[in-house]
Each structure stands twice: as C-alpha cells, then as structure tokens.
C-alpha positions in Angstrom: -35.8 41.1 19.0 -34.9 37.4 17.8 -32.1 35.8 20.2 -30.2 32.7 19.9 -29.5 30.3 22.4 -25.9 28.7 22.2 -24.7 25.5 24.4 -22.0 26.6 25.9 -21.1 23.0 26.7 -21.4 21.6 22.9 -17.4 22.6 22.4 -16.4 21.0 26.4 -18.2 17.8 25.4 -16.3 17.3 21.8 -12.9 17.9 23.6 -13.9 15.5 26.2 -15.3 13.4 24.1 -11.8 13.6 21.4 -9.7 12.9 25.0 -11.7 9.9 26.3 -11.5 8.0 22.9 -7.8 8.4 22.5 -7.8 7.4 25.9 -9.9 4.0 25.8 -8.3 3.2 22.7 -5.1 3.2 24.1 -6.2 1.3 26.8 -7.9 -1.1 24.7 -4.5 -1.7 22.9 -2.9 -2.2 26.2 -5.3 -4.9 26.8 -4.7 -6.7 23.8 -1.1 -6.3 23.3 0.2 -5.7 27.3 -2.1 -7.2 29.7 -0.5 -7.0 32.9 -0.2 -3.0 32.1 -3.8 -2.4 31.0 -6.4 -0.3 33.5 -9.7 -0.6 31.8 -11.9 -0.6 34.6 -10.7 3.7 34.9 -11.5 4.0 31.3 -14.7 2.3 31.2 -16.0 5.0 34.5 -14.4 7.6 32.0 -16.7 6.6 28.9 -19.5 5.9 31.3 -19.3 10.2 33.0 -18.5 11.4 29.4 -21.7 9.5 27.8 -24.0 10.8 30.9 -23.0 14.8 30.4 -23.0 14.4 26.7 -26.7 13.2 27.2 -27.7 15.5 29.5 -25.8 18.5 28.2 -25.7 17.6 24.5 -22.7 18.4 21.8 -24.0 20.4 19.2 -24.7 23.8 19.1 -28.3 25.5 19.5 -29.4 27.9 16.8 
C-alpha cells in the first residue's frame, strides 16, 4: 500500500508568508513616505521568524 505524505504546514507558511509581505511593505512605505510613524525594527523580527519556519518546515506540498 503506497501512502503519501502531505505537509500540513505548506498552506500555514503561504498565508504567513502572504500576511508578513503586505505587512513589510506597508511598513516600508511608512518609512519612506511617514518616518516618524514607521516600526520596522517589528517587521524585520516578523520576516526574520517567518523565513526560519518556512525553512525548517518548508511551503510546498509533499507528494
């Protein structure tokens, strides 16, 4: 019997990943456009978690 092994965190990471990238670039616009009201340092520890699970974890699939 042939069984398939699924990622059950492939479809968390692209959500998280979708979420953190509107995120930053927000953030990154604040920067540029409103300064005083940006808070990069929070989206840049954001990127930094969502990169480490994505790597460890993955975001595609298994067969």
């Amino acid at each position: 019997m042939k069984t398939s092994l699924k990622n059950l965190y492939a479809f968390a990471n692209q959500i998280l990943i979708a979420v953190v990238s509107a995120i930053f670039g927000f953030n990154l616009y604040q920067v540029i456009v409103h300064p005083e009201n940006s808070n990069i340092a929070v989206t840049l520890i954001l990127a930094v978690v969502t990169g480490v699970m994505v790597r460890k974890y993955g975001y595609k699939a298994g067969k």
